[in-house]
Chimera marker file (.cmm) of the C-alpha trace (Angstrom):
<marker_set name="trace">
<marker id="1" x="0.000" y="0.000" z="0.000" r="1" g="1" b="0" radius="0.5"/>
<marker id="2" x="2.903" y="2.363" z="0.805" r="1" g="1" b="0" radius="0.5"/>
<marker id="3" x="4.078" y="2.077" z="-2.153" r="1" g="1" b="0" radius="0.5"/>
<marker id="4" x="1.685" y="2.222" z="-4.414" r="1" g="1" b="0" radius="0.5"/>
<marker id="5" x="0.669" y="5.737" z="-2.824" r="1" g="1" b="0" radius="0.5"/>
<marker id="6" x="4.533" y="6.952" z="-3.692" r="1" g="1" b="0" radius="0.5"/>
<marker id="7" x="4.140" y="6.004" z="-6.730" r="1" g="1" b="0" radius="0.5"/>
<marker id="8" x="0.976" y="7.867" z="-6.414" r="1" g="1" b="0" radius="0.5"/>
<marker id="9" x="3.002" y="11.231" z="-5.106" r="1" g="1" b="0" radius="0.5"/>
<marker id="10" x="5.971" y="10.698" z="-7.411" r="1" g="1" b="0" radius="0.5"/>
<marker id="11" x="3.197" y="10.805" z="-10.735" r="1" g="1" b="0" radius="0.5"/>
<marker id="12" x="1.320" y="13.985" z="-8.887" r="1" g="1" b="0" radius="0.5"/>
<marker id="13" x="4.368" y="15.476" z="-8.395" r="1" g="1" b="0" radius="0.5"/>
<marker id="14" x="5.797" y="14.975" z="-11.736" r="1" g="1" b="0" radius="0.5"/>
<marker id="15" x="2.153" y="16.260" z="-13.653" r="1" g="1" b="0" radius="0.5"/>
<marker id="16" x="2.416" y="19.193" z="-11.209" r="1" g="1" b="0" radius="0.5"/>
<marker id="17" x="5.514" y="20.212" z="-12.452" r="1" g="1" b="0" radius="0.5"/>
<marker id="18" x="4.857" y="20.049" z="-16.572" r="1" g="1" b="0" radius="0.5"/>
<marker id="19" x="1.917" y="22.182" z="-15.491" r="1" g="1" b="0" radius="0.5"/>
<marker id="20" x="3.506" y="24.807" z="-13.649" r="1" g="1" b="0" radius="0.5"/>
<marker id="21" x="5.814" y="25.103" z="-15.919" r="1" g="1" b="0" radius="0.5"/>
<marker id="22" x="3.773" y="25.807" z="-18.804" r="1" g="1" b="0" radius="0.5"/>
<marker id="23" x="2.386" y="28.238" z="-17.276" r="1" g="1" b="0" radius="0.5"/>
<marker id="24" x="3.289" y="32.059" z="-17.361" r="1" g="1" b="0" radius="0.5"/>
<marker id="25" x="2.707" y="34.375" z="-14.731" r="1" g="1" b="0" radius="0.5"/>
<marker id="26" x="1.970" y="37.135" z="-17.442" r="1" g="1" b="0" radius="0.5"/>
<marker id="27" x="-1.312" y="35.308" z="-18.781" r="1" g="1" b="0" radius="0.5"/>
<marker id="28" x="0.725" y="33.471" z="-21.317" r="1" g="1" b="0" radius="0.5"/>
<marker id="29" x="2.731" y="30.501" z="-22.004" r="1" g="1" b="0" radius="0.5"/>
<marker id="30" x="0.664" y="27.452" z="-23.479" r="1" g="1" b="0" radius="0.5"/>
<marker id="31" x="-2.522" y="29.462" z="-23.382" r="1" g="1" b="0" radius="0.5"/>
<marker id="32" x="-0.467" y="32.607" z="-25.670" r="1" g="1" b="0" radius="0.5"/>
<marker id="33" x="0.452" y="29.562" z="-27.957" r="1" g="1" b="0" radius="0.5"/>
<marker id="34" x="-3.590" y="28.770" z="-28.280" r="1" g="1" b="0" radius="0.5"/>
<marker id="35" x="-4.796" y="32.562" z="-29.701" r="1" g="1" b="0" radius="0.5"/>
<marker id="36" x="-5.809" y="31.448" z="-33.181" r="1" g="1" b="0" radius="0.5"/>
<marker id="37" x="-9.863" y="31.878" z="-33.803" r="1" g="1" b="0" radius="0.5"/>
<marker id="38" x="-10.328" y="28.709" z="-34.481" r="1" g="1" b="0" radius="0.5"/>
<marker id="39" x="-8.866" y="26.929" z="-31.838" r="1" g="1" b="0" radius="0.5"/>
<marker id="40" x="-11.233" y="23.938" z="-29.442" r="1" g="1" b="0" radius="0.5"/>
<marker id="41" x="-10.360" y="26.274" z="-26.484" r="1" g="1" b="0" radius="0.5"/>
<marker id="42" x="-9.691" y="29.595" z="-26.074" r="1" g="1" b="0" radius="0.5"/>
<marker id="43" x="-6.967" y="31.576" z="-24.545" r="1" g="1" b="0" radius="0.5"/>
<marker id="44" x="-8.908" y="32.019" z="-21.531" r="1" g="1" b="0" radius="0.5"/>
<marker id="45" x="-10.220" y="28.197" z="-21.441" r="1" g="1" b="0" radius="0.5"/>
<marker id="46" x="-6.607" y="27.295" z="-21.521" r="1" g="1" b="0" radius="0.5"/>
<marker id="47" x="-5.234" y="29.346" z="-18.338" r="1" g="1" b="0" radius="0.5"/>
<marker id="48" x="-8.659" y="28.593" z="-16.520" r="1" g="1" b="0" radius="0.5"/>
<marker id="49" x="-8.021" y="25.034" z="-16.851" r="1" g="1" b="0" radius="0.5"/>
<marker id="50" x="-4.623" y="24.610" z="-15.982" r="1" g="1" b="0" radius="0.5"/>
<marker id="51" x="-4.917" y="26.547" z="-12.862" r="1" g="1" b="0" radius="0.5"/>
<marker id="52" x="-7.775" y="24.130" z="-11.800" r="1" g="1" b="0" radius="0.5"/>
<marker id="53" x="-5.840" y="21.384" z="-12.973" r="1" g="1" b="0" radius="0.5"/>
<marker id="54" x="-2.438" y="23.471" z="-10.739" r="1" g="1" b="0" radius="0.5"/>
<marker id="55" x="-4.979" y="23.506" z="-7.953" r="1" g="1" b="0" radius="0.5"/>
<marker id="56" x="-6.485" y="19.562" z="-8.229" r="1" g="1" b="0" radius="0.5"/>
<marker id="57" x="-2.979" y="18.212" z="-8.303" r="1" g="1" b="0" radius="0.5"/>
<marker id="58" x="-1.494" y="20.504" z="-5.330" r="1" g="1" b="0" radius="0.5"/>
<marker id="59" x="-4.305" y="19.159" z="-2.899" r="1" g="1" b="0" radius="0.5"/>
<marker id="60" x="-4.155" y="15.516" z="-4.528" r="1" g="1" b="0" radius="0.5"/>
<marker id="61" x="-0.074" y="15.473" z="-3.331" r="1" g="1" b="0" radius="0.5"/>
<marker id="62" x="-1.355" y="16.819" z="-0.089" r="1" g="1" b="0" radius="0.5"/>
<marker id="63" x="-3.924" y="14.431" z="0.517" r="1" g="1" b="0" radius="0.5"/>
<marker id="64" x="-1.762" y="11.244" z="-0.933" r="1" g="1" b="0" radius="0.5"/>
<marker id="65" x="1.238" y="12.535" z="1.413" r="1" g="1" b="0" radius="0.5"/>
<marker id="66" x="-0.830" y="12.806" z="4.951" r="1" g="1" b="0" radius="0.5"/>
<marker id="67" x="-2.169" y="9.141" z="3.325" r="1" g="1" b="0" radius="0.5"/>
<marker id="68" x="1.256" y="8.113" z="3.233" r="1" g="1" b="0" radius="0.5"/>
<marker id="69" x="2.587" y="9.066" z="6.276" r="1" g="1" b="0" radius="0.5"/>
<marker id="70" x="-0.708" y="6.817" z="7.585" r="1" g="1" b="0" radius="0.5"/>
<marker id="71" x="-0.156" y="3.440" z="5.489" r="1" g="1" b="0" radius="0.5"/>
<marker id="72" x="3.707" y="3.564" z="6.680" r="1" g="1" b="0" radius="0.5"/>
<marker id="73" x="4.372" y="0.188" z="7.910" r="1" g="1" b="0" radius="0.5"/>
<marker id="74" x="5.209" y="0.637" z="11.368" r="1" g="1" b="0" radius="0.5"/>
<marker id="75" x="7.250" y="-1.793" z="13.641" r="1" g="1" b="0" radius="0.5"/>
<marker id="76" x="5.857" y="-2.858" z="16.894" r="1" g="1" b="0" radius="0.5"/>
<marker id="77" x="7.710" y="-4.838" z="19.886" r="1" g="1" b="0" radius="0.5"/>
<marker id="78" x="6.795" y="-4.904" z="23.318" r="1" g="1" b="0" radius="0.5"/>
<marker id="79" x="9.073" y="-2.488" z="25.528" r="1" g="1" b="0" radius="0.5"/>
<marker id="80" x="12.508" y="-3.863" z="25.724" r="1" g="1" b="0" radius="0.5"/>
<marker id="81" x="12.178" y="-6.579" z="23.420" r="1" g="1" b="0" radius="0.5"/>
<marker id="82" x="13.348" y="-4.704" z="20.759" r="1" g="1" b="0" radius="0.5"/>
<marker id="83" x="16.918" y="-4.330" z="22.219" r="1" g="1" b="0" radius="0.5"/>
<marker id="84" x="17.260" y="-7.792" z="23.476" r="1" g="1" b="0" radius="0.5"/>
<marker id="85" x="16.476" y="-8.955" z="19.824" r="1" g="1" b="0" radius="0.5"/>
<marker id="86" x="18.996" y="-6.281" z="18.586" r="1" g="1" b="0" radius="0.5"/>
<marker id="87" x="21.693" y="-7.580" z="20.739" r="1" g="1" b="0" radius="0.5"/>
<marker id="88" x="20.755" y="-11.407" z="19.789" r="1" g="1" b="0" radius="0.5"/>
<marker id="89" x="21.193" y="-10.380" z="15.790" r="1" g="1" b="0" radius="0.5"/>
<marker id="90" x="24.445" y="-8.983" z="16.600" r="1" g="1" b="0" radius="0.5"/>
<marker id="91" x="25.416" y="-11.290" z="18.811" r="1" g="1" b="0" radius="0.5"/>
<marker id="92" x="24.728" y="-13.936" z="15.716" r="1" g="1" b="0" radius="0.5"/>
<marker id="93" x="26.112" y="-12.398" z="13.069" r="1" g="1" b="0" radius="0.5"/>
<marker id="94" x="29.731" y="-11.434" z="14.655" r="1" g="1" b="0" radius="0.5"/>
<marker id="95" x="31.871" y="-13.904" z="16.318" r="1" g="1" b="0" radius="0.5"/>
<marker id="96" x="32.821" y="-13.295" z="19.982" r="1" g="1" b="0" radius="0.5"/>
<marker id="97" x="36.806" y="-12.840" z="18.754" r="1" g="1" b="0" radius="0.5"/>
<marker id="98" x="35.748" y="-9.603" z="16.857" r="1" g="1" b="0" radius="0.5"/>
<marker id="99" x="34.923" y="-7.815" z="19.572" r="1" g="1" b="0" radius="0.5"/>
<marker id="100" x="37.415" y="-5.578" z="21.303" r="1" g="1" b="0" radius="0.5"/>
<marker id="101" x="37.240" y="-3.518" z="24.172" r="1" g="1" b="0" radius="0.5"/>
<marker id="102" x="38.658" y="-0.199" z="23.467" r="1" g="1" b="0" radius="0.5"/>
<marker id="103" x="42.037" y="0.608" z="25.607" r="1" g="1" b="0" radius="0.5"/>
<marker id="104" x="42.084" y="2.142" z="29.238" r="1" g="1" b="0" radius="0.5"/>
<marker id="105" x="44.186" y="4.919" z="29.822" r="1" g="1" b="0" radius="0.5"/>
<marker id="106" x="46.243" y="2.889" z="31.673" r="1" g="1" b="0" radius="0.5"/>
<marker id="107" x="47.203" y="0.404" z="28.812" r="1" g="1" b="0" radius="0.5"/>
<marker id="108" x="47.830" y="3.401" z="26.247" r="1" g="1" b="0" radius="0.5"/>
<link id1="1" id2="2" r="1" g="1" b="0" radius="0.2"/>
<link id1="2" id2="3" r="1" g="1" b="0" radius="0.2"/>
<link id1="3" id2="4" r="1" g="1" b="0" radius="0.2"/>
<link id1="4" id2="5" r="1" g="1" b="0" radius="0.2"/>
<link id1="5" id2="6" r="1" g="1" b="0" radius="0.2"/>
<link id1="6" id2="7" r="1" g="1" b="0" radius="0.2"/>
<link id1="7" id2="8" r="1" g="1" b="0" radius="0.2"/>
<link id1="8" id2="9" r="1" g="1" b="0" radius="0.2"/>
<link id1="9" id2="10" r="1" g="1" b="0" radius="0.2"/>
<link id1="10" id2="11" r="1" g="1" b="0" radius="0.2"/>
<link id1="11" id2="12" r="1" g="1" b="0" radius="0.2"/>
<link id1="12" id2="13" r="1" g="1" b="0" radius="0.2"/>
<link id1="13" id2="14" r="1" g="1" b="0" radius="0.2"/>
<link id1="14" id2="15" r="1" g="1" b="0" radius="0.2"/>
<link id1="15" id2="16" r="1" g="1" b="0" radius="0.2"/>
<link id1="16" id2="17" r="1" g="1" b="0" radius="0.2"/>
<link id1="17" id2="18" r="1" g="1" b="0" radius="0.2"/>
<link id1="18" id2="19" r="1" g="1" b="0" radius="0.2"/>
<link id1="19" id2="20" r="1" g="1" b="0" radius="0.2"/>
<link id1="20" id2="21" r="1" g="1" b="0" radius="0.2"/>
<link id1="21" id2="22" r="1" g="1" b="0" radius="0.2"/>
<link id1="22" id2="23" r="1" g="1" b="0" radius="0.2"/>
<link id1="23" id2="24" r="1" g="1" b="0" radius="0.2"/>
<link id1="24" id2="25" r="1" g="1" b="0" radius="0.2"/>
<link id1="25" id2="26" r="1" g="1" b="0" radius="0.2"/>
<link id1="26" id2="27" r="1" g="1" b="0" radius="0.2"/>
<link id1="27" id2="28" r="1" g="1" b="0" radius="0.2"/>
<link id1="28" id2="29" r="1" g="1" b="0" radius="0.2"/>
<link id1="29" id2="30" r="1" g="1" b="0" radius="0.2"/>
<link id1="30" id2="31" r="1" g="1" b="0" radius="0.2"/>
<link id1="31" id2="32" r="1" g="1" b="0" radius="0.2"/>
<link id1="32" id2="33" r="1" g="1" b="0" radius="0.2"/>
<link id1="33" id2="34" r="1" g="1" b="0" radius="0.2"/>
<link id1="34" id2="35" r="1" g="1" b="0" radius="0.2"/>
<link id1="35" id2="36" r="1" g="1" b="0" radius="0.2"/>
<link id1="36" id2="37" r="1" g="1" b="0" radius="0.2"/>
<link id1="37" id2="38" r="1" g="1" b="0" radius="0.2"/>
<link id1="38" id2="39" r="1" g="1" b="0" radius="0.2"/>
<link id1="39" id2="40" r="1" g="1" b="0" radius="0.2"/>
<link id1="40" id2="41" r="1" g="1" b="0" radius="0.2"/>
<link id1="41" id2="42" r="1" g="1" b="0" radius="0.2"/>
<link id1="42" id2="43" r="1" g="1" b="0" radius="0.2"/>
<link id1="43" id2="44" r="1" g="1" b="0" radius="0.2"/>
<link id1="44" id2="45" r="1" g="1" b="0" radius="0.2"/>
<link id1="45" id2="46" r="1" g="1" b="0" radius="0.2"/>
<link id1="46" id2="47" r="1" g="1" b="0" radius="0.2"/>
<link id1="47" id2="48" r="1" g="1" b="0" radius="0.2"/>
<link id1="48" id2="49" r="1" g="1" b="0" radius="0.2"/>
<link id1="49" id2="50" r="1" g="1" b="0" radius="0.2"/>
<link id1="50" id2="51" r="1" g="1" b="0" radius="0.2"/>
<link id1="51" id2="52" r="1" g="1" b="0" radius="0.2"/>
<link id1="52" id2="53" r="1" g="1" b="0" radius="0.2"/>
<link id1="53" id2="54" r="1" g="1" b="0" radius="0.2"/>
<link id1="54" id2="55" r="1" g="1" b="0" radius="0.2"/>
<link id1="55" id2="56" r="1" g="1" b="0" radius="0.2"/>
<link id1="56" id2="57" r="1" g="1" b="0" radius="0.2"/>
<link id1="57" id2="58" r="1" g="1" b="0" radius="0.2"/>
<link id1="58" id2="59" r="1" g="1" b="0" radius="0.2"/>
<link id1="59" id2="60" r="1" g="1" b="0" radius="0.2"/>
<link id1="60" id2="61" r="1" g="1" b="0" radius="0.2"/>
<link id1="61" id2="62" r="1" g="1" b="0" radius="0.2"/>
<link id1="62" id2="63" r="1" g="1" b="0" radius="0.2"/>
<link id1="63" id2="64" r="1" g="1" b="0" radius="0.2"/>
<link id1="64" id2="65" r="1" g="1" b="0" radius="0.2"/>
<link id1="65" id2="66" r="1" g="1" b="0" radius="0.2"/>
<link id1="66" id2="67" r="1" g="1" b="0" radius="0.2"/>
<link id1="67" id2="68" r="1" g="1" b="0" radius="0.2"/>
<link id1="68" id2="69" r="1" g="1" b="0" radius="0.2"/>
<link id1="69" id2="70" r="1" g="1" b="0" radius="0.2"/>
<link id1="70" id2="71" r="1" g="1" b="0" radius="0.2"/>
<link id1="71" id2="72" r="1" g="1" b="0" radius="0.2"/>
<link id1="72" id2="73" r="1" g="1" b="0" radius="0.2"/>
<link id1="73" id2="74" r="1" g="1" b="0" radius="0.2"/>
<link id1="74" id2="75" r="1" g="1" b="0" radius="0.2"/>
<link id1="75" id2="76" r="1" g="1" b="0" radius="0.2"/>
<link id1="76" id2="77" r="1" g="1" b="0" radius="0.2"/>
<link id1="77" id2="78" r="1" g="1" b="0" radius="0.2"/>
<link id1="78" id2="79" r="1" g="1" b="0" radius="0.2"/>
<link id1="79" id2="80" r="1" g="1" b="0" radius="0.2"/>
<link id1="80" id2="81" r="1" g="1" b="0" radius="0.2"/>
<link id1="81" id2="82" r="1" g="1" b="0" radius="0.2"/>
<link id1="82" id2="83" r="1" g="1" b="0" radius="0.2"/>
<link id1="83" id2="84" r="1" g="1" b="0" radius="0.2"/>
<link id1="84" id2="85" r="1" g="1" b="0" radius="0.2"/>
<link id1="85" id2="86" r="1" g="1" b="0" radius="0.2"/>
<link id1="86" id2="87" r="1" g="1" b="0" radius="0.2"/>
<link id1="87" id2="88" r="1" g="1" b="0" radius="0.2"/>
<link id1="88" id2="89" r="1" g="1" b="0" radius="0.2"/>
<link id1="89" id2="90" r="1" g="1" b="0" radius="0.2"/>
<link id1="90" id2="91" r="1" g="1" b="0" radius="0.2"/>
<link id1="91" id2="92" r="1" g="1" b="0" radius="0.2"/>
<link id1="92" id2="93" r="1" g="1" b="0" radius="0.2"/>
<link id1="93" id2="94" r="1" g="1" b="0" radius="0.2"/>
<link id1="94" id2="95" r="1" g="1" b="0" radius="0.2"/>
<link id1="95" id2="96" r="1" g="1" b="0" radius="0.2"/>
<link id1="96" id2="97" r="1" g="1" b="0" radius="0.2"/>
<link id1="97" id2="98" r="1" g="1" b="0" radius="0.2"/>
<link id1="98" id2="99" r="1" g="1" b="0" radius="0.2"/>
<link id1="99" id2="100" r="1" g="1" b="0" radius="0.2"/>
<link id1="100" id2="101" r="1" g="1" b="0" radius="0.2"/>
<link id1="101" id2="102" r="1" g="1" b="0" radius="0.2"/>
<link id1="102" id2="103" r="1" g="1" b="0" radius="0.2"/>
<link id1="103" id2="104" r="1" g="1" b="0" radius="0.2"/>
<link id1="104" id2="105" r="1" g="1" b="0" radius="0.2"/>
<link id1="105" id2="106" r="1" g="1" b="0" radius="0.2"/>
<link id1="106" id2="107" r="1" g="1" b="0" radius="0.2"/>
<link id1="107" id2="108" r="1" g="1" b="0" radius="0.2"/>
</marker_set>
């Protein structure tokens, strides 16, 4: 589930993007490109939709990342388990003969 909402906020975040950057803050970029008469939509059509569709993907990427930080997969031990299974993996995994006990003043 976790991941398929960051794949979620990755896409989001990547439309978001190609759409902000179309825009211009002056009234034109893509929608300047559009001003011919016979066009499907207008100049205006144009700017109107791409701030809605600005506005749709901002709170979509808000509401996928509070979703996120819910459906993180969370690890639960009872209260001092988790370090006596911490020690017992380490303890495992290196041999008693790698340890070393750092020097005393005295030995330096």
């Amino acid at each position: 589930m976790y991941v398929f909402i960051s794949i979620l906020i990755l896409i989001v975040s990547v439309l978001m993007t190609l759409i902000v950057l179309v825009q211009n803050s002056k009234g034109g970029g893509l929608a300047s490109n559009f001003s011919a008469s016979n066009q499907f939509m207008g100049v205006r059509q144009t700017a109107d939709f791409l701030e809605k569709a600005t506005w749709t993907l901002a709170v979509a990427l808000l509401v996928f990342s509070l979703t996120a930080t819910m459906a993180i997969p969370k690890y639960t031990a009872a209260p001092g388990q988790a370090d006596t299974e911490l020690r017992k993996q380490i303890e495992e995994n290196i041999p008693a003969s790698d340890f070393q006990a750092p020097p005393t003043r005295d030995e330096e």
